[in-house]
PQR file with spaces between the fields and no chain letter, atoms N, CA, C, O and H, PARSE charges and radii, in Angstrom:
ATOM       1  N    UNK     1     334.486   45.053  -86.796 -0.4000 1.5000
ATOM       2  CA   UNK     1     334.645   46.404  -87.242 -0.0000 2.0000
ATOM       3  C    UNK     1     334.911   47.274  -86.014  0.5500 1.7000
ATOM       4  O    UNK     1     334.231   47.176  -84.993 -0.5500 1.4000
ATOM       5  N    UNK     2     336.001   48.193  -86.165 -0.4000 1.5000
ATOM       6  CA   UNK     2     336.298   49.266  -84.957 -0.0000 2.0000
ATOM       7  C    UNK     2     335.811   50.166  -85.388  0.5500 1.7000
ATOM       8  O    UNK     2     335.077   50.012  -86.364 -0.5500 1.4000
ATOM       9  H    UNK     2     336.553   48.273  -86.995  0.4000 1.0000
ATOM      10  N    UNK     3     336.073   51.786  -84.702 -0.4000 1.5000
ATOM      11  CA   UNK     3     335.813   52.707  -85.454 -0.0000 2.0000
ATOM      12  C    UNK     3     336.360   53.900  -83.912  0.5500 1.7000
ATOM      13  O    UNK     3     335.903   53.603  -82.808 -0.5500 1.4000
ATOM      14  H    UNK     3     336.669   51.911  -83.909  0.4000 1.0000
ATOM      15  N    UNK     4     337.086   54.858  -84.005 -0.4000 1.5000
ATOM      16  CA   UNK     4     337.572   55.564  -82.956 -0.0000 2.0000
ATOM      17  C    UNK     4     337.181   57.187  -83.613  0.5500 1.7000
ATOM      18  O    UNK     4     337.418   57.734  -84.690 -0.5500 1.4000
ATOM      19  H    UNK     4     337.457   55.099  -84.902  0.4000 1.0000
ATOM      20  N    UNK     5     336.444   57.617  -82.318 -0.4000 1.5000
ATOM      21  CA   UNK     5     335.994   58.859  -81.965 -0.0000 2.0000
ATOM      22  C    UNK     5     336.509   59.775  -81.138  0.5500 1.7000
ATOM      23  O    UNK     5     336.314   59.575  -79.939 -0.5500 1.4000
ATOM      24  H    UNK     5     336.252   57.173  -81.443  0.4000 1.0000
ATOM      25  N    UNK     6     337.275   60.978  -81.534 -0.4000 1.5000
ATOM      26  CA   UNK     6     337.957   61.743  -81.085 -0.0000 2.0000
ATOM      27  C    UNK     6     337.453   63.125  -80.948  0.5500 1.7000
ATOM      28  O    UNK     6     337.206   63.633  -82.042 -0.5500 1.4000
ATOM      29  H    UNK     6     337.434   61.140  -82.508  0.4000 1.0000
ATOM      30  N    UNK     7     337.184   64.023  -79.735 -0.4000 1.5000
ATOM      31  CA   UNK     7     336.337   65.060  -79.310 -0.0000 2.0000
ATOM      32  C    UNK     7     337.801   66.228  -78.656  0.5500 1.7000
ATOM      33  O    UNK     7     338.251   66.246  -77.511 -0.5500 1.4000
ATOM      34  H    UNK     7     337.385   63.610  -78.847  0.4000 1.0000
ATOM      35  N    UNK     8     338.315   67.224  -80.047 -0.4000 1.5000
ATOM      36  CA   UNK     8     338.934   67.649  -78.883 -0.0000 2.0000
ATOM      37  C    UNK     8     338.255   69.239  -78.775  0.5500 1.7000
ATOM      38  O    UNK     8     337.290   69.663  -79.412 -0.5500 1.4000
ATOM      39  H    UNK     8     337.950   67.210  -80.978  0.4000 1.0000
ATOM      40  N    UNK     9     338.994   69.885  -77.871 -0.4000 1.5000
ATOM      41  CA   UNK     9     338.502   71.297  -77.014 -0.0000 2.0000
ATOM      42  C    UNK     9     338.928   72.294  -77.901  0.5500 1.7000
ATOM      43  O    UNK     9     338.471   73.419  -77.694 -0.5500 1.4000
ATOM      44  H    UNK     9     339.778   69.540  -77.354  0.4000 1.0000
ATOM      45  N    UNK    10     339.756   72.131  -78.912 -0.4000 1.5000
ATOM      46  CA   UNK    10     340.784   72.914  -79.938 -0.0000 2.0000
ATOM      47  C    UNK    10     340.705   72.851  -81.303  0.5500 1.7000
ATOM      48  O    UNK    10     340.828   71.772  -81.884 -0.5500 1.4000
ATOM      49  H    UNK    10     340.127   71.217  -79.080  0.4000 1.0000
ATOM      50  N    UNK    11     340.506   73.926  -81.909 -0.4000 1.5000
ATOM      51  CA   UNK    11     340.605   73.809  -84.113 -0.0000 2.0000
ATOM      52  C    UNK    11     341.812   72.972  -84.365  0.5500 1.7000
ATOM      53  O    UNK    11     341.923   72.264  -85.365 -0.5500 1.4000
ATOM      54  H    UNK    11     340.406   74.802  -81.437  0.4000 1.0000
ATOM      55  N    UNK    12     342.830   73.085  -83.310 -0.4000 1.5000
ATOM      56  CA   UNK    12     344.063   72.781  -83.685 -0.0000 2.0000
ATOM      57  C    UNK    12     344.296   71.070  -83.408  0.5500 1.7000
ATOM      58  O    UNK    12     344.689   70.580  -82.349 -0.5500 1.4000
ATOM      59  H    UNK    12     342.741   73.660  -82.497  0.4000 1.0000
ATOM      60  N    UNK    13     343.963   70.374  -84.575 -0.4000 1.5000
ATOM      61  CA   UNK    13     344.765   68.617  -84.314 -0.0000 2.0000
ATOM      62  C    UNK    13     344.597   68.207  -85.961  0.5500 1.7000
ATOM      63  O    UNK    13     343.937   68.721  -86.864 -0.5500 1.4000
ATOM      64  H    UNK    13     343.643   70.772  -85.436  0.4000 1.0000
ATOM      65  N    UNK    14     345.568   66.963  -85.914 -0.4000 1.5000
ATOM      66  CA   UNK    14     345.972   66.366  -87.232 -0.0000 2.0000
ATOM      67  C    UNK    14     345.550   64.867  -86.831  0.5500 1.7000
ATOM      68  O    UNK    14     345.449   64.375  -85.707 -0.5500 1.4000
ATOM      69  H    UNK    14     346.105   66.545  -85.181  0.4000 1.0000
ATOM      70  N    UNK    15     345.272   64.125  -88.466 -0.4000 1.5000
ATOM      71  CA   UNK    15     345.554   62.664  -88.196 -0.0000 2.0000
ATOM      72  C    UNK    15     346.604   62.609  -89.011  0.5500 1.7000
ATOM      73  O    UNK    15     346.721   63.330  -90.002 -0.5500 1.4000
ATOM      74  H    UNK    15     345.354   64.525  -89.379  0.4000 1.0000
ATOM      75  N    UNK    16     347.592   61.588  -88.578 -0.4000 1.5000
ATOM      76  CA   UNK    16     348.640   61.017  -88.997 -0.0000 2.0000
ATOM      77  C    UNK    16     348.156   60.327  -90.322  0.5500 1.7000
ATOM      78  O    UNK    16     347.091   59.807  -90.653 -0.5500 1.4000
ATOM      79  H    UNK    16     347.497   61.002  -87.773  0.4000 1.0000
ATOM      80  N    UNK    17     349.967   60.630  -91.266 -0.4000 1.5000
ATOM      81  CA   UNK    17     349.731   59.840  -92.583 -0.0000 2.0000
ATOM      82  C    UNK    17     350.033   58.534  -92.158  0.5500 1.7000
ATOM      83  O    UNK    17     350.230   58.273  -90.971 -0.5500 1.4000
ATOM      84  H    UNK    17     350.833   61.053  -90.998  0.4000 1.0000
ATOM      85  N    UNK    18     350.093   57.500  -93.269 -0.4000 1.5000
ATOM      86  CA   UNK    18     350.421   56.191  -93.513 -0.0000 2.0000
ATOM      87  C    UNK    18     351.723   56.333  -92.728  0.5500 1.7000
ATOM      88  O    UNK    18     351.864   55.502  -91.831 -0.5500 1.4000
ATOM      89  H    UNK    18     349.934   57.712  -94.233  0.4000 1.0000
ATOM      90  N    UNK    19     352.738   57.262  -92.898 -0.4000 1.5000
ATOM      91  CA   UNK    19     353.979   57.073  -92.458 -0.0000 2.0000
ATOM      92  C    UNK    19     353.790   57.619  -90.821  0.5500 1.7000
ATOM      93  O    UNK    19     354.792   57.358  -90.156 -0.5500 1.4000
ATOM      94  H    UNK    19     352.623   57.937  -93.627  0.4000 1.0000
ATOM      95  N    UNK    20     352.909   58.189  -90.197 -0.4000 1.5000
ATOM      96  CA   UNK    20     353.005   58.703  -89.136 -0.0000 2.0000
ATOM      97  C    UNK    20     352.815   59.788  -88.237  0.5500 1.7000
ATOM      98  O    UNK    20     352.388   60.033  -87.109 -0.5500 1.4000
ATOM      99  H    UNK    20     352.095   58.400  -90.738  0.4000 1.0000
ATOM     100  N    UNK    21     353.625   60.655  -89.837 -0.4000 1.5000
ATOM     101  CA   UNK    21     353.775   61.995  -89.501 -0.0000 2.0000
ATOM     102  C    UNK    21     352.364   63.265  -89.696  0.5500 1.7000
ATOM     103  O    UNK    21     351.353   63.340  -90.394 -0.5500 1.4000
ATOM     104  H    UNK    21     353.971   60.456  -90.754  0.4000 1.0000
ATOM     105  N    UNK    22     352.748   63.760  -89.080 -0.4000 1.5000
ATOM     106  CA   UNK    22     351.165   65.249  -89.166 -0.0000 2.0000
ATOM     107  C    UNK    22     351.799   66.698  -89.100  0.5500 1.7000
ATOM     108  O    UNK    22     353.026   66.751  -89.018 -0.5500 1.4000
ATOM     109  H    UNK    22     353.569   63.699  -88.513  0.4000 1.0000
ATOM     110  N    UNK    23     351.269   67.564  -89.121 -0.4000 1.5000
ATOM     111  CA   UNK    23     351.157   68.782  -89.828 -0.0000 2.0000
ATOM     112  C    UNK    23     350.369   69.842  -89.049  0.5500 1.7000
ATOM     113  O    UNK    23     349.234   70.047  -89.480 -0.5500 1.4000
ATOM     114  H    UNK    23     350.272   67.521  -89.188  0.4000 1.0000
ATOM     115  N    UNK    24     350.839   70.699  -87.762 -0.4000 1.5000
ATOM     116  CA   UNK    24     350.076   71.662  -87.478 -0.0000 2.0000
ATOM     117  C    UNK    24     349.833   72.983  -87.863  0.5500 1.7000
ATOM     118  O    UNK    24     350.290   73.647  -86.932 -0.5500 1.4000
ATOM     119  H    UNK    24     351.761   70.532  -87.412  0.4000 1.0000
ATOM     120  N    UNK    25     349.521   73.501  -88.433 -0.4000 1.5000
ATOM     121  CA   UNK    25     349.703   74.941  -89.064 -0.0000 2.0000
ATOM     122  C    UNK    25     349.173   76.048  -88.232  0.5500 1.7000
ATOM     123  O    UNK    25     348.709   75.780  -87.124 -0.5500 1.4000
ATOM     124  H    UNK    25     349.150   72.962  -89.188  0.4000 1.0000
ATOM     125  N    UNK    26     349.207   77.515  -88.758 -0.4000 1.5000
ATOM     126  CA   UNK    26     348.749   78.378  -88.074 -0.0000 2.0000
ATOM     127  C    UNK    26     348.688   78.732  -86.720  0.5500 1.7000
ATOM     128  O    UNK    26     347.771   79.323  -86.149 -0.5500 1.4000
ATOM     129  H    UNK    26     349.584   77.732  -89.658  0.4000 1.0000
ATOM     130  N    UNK    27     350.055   78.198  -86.119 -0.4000 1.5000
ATOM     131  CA   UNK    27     349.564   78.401  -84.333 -0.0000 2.0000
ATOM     132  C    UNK    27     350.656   79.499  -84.246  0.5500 1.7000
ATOM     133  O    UNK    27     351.652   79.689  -84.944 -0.5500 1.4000
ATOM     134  H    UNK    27     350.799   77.718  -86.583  0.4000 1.0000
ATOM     135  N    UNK    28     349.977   80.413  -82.768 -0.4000 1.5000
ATOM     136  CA   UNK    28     350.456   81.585  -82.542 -0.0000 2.0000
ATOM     137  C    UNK    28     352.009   80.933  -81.866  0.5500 1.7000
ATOM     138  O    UNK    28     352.287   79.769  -81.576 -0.5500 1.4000
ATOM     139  H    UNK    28     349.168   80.259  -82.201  0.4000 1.0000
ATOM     140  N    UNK    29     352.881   82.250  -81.758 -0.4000 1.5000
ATOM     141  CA   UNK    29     354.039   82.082  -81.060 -0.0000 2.0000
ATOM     142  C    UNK    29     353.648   82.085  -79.718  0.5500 1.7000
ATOM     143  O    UNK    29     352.706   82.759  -79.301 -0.5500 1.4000
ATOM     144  H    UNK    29     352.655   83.195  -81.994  0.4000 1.0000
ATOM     145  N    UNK    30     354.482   81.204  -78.891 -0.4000 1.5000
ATOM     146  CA   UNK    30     354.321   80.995  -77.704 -0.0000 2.0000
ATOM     147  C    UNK    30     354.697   79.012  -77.228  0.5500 1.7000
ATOM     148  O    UNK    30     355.413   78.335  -77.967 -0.5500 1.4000
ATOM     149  H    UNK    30     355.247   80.656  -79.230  0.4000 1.0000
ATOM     150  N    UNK    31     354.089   78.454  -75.997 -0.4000 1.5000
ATOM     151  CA   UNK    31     354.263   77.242  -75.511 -0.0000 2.0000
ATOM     152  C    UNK    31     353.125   76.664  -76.312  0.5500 1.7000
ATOM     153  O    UNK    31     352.404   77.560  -76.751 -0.5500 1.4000
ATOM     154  H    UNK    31     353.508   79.003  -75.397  0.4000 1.0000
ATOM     155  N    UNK    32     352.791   75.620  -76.594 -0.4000 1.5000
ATOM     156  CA   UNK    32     352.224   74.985  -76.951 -0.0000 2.0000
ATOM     157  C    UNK    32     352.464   73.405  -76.526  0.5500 1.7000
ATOM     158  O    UNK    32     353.575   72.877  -76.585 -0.5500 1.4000
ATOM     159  H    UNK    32     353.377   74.892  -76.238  0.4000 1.0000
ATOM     160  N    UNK    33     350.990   72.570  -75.989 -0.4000 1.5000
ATOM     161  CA   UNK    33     351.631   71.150  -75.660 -0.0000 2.0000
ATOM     162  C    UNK    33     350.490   70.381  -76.762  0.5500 1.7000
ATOM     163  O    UNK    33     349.291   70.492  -77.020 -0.5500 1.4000
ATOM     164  H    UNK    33     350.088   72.999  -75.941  0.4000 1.0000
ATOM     165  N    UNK    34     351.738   69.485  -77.260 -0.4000 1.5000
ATOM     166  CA   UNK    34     351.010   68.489  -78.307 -0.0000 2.0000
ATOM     167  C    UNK    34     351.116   67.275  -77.655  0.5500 1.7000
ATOM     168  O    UNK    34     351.963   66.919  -76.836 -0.5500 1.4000
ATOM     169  H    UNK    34     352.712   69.395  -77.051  0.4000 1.0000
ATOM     170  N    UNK    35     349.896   66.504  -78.234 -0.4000 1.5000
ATOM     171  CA   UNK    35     349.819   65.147  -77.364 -0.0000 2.0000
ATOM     172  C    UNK    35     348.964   64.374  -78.271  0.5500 1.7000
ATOM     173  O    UNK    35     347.849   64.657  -78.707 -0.5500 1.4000
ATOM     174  H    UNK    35     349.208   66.793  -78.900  0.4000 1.0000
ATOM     175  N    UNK    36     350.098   62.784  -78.580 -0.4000 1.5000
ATOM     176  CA   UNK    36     349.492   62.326  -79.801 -0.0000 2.0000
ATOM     177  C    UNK    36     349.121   61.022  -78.713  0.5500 1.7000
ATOM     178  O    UNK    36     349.432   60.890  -77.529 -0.5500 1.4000
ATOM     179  H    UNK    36     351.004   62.554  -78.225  0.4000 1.0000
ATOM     180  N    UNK    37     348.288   60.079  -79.670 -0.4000 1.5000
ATOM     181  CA   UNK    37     347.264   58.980  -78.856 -0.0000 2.0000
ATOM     182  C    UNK    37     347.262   57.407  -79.828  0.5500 1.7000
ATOM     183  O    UNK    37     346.678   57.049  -80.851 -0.5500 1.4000
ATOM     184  H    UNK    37     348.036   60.185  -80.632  0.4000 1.0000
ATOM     185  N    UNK    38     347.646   57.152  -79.457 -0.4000 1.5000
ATOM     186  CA   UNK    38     347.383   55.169  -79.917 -0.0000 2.0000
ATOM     187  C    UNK    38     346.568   54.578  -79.041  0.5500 1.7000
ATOM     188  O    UNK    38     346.577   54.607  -77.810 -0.5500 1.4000
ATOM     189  H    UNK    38     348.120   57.442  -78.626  0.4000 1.0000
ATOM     190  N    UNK    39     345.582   53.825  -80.099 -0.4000 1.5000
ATOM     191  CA   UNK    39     344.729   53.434  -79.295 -0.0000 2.0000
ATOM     192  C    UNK    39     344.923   52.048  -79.099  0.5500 1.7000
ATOM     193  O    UNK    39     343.917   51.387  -79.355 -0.5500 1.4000
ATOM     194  H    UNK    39     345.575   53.802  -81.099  0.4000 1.0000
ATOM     195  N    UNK    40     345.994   51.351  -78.690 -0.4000 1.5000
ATOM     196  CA   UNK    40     346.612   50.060  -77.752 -0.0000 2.0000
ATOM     197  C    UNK    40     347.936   50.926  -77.244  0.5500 1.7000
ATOM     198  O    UNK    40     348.482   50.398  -76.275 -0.5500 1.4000
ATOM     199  H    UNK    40     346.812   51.888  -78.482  0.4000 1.0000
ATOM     200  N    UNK    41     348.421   51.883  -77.606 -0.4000 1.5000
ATOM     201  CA   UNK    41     350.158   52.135  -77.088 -0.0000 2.0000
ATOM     202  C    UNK    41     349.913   53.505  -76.006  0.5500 1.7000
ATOM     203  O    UNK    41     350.872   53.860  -75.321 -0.5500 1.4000
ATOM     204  H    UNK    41     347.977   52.311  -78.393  0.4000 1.0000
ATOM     205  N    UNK    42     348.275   54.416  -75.868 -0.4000 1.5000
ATOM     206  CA   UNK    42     348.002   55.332  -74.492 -0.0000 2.0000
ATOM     207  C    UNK    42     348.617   56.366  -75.439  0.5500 1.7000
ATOM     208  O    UNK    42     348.522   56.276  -76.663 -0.5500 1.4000
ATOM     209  H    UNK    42     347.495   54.128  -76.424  0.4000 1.0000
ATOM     210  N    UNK    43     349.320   57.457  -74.733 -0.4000 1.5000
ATOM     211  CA   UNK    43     349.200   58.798  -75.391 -0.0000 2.0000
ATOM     212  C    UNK    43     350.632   59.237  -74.789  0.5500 1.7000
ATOM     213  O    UNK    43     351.179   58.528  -73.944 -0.5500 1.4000
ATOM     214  H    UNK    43     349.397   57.530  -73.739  0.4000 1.0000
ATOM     215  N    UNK    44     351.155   60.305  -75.205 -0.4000 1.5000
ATOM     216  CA   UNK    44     352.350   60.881  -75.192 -0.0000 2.0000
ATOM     217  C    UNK    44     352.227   62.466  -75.083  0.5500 1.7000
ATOM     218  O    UNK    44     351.464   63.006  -75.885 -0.5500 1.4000
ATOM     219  H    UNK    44     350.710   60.880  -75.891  0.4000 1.0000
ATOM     220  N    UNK    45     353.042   63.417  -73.984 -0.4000 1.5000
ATOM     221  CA   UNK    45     352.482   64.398  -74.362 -0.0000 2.0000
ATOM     222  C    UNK    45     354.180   65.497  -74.418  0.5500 1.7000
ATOM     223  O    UNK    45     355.106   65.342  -73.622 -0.5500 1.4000
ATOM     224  H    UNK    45     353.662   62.979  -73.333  0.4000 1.0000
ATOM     225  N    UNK    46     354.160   66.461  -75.487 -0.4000 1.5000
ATOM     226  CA   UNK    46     355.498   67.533  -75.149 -0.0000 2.0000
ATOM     227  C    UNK    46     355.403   68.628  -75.547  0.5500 1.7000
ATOM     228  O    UNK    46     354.993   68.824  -76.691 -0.5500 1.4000
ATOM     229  H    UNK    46     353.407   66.587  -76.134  0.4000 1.0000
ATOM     230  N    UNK    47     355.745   69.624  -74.743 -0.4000 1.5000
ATOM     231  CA   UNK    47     355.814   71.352  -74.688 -0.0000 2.0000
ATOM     232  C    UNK    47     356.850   71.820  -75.467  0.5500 1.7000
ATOM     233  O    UNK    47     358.043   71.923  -75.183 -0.5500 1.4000
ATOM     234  H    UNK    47     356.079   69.465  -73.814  0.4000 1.0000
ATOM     235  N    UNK    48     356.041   72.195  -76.860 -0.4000 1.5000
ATOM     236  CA   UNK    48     357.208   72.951  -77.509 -0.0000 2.0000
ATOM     237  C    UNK    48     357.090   74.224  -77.748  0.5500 1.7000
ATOM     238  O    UNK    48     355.916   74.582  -77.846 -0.5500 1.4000
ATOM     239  H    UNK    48     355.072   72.112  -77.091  0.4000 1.0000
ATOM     240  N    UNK    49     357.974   75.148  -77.896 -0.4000 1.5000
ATOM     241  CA   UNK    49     357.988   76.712  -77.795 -0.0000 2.0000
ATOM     242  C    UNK    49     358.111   77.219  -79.024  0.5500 1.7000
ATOM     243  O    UNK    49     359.158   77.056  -79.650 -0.5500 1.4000
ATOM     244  H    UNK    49     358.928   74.858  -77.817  0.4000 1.0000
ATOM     245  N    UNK    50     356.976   77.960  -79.582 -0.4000 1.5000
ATOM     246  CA   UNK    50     357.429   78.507  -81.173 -0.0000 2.0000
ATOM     247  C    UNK    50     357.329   79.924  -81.020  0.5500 1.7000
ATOM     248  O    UNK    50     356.443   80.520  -80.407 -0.5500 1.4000
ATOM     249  H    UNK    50     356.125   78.093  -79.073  0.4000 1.0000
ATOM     250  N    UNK    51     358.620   80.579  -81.821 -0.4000 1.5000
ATOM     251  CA   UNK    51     359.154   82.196  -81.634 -0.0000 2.0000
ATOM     252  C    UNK    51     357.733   82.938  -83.110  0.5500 1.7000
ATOM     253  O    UNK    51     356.984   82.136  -83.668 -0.5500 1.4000
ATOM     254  H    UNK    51     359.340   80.095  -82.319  0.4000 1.0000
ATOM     255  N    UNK    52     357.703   83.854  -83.309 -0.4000 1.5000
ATOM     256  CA   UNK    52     357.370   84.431  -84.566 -0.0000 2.0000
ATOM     257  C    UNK    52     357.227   83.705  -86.013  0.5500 1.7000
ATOM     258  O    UNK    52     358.310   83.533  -86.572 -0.5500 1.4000
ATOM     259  H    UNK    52     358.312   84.505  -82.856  0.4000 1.0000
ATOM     260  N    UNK    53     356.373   83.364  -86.538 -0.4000 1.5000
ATOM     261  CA   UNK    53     357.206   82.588  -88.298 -0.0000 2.0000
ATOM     262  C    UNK    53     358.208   81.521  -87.699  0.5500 1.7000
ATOM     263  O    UNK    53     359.386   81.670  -88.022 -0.5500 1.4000
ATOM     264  H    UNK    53     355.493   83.504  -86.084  0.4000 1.0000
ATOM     265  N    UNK    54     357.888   80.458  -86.861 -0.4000 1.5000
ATOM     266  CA   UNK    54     359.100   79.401  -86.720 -0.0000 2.0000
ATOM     267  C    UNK    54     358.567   78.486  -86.302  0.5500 1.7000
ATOM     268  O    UNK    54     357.877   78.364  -85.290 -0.5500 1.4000
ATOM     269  H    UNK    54     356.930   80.337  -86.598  0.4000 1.0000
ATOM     270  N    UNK    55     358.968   77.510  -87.353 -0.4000 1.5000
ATOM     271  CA   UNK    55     358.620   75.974  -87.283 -0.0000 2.0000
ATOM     272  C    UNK    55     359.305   75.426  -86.265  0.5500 1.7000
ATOM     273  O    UNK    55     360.337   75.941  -85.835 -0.5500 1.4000
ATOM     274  H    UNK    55     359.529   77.609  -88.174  0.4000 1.0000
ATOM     275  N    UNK    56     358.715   74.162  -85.714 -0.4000 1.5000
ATOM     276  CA   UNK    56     359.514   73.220  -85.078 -0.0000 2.0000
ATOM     277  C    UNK    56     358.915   71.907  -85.312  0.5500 1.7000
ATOM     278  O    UNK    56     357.711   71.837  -85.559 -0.5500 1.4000
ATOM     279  H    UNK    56     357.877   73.743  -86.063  0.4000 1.0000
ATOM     280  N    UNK    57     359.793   70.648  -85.248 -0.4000 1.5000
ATOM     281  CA   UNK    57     360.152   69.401  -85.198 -0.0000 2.0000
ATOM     282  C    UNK    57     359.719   68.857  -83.600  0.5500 1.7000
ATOM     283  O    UNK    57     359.940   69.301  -82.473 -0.5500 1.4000
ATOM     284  H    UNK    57     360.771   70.704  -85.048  0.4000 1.0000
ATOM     285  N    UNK    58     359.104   67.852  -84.049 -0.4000 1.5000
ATOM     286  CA   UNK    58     358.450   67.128  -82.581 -0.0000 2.0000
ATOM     287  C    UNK    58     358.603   65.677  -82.794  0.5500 1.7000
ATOM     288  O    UNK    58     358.048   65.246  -83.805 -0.5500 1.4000
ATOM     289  H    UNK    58     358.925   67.491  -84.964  0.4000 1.0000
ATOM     290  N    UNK    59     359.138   64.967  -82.174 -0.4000 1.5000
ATOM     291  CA   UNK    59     359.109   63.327  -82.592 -0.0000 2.0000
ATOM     292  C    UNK    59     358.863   62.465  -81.310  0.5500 1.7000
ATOM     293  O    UNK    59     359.399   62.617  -80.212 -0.5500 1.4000
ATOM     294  H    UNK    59     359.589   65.317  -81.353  0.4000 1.0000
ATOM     295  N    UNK    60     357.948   61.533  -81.678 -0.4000 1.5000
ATOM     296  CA   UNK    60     357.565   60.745  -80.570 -0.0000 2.0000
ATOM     297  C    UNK    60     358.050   58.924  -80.736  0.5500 1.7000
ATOM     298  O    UNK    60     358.401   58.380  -81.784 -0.5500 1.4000
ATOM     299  H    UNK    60     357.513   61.409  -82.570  0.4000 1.0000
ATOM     300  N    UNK    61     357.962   58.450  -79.737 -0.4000 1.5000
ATOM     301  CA   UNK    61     358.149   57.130  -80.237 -0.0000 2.0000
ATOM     302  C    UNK    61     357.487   55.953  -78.786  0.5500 1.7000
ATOM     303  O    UNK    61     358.026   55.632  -77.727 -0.5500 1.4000
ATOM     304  H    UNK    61     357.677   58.892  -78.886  0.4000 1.0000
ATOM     305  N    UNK    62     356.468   55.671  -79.236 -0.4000 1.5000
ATOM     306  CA   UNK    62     356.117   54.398  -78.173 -0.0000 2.0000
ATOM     307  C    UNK    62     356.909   53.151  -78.530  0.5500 1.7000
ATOM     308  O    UNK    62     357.273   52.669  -79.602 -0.5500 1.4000
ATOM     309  H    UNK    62     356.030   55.931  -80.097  0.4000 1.0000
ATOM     310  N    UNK    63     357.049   52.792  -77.242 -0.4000 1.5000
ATOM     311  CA   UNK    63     356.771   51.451  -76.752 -0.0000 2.0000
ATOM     312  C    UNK    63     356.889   50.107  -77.616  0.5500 1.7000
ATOM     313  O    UNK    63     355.816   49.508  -77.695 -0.5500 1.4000
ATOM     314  H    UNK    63     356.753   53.183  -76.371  0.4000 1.0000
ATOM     315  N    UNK    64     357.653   49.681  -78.086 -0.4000 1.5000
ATOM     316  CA   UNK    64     356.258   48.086  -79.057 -0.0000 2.0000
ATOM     317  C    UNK    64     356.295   48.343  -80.518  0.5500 1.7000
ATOM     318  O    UNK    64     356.562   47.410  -81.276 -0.5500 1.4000
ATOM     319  H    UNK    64     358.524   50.168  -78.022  0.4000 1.0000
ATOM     320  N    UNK    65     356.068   49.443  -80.943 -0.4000 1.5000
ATOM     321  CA   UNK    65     356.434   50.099  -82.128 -0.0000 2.0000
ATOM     322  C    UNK    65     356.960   50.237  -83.409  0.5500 1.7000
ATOM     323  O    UNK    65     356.950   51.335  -83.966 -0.5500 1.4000
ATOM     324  H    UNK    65     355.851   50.201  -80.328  0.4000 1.0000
């Protein structure tokens, strides 16, 4: 049996669906760095910039995968 424990500093994080994908809501305009984590594939991290009311698209892809 595993079991993984995650402590972050921020309201702001998602777990991934079956397919992968996650869902951040409510974040102010400005830089923002997201940084997703596999626990055999290490972590990934990228600075994306959101204007007023504007979504953005982030895609990652490890390694092995």
């Amino acid at each position: 049996m595993r079991g993984w424990l995650f402590v972050a500093s921020t309201p702001h994080y998602a777990v991934t669906g079956t397919g992968g994908s996650f869902e951040l809501t409510c974040l102010a305009a400005g830089d923002h760095v997201v940084e997703v984590w596999h626990e055999t594939l290490g972590k990934q991290t990228k600075t994306v910039k959101l204007g007023a009311n504007q979504s953005a698209a982030v895609s990652f892809e490890f390694a092995g995968s």
